[in-house]
C-alpha positions as CSV (number, residue, x, y, z in Angstrom):
1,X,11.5,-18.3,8.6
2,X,10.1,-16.1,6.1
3,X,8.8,-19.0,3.9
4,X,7.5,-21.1,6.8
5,X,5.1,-17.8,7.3
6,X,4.4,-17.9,4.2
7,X,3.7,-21.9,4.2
8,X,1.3,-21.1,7.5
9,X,-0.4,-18.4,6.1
10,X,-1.1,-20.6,2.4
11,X,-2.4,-23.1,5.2
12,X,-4.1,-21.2,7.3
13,X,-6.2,-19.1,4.5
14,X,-6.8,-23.1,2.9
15,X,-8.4,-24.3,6.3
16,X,-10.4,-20.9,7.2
17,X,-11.9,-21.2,3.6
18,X,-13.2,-24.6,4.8
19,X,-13.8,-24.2,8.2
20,X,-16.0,-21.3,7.7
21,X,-18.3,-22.7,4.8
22,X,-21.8,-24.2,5.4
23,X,-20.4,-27.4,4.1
24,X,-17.8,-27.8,7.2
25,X,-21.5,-27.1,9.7
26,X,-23.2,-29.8,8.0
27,X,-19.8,-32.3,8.4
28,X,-19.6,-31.2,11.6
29,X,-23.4,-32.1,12.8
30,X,-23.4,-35.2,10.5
31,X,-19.7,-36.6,13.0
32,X,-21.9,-35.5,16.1
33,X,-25.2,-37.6,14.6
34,X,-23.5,-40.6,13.5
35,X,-21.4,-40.3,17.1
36,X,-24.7,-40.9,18.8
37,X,-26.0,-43.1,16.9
38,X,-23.1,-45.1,17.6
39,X,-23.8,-44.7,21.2
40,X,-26.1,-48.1,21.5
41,X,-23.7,-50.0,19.1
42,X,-20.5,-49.7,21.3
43,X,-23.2,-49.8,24.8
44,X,-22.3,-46.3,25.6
45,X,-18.6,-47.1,26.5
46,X,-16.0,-45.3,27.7
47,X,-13.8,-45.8,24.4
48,X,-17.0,-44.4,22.9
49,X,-16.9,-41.1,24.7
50,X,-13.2,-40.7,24.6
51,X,-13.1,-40.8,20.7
52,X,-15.4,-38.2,20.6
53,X,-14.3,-36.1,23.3
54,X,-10.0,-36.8,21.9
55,X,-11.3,-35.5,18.4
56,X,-13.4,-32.7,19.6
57,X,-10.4,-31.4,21.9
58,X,-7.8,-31.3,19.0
59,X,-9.9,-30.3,16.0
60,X,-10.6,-27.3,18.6
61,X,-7.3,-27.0,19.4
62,X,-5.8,-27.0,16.0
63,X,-8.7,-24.2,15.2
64,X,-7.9,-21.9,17.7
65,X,-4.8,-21.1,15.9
66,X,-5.8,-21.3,12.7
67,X,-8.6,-19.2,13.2
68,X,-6.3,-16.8,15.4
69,X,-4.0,-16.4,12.2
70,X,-7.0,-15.8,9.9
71,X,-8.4,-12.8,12.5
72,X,-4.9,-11.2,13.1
73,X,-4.2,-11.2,8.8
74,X,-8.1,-9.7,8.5
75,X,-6.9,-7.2,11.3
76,X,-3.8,-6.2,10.0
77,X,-5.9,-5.3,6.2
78,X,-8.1,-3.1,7.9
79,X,-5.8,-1.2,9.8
80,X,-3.6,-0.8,6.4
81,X,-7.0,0.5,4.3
82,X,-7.6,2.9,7.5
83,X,-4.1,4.4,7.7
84,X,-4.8,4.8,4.0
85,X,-7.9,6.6,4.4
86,X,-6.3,9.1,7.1
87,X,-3.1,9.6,5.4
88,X,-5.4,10.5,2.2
89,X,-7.4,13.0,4.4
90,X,-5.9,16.6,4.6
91,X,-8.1,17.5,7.6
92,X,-7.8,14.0,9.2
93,X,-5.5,13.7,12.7
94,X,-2.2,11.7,11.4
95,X,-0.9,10.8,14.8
96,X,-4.1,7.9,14.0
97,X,-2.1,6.2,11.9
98,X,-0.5,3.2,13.5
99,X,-2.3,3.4,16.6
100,X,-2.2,-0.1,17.0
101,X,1.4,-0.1,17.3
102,X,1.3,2.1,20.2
103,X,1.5,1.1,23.8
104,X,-1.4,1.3,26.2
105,X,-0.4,4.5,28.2
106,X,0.1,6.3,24.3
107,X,-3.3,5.4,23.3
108,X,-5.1,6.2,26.3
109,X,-3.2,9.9,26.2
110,X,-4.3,10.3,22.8
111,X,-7.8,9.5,23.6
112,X,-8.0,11.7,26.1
113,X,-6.5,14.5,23.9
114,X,-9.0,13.7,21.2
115,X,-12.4,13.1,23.6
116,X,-11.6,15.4,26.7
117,X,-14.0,14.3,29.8
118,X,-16.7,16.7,31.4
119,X,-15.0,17.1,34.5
């Protein structure tokens, strides 16, 4: 399990590196633009649309989570350098660290603790 993760996450940085770039943007518009230009060639057929619309649906759907991993690994390093920043703090609250890990009803108690209403 642990080296599938690790597999994923090798692929998942490889194809965020490439999604993400200007070159990907440019490939991207230049599929759309030849796609249309196509259009007159195959008389606007059905088999015309549905290669574009097939592609379009699993390149996105293929992204989601690849792009999902990318978010979630970006998430978890800036809640590490956080906690690392309160835990370094003397005066700084330590029941902050790990709040994410919390359930809803925890956070929402500690927020009210921390910013009491004007009631």
């Amino acid at each position: 399990m642990v080296e599938t993760k690790a597999w994923f996450s090798s692929f998942a940085k490889f194809w965020d590196n490439i999604a993400s770039s200007p070159f990907a943007t440019v490939f991207a518009i230049g599929v759309v633009a030849l796609w249309a230009l196509l259009g007159p060639v195959f008389h606007y057929s059905d088999t015309w649309q549905l290669v574009m619309n097939t592609t379009s649906s699993v390149i996105t759907f293929i992204m989601v989570f690849i792009l999902n991993n990318a978010q979630s690994r970006n998430t978890g390093a800036l809640q590490a350098k956080l906690d690392a920043l309160i835990f370094a703090l003397e005066s700084a609250d330590n029941r902050m660290i790990r709040v994410e890990d919390k359930t809803e009803m925890e956070v929402q108690a500690l927020h009210k603790e921390i910013m009491p209403t004007d009631d």
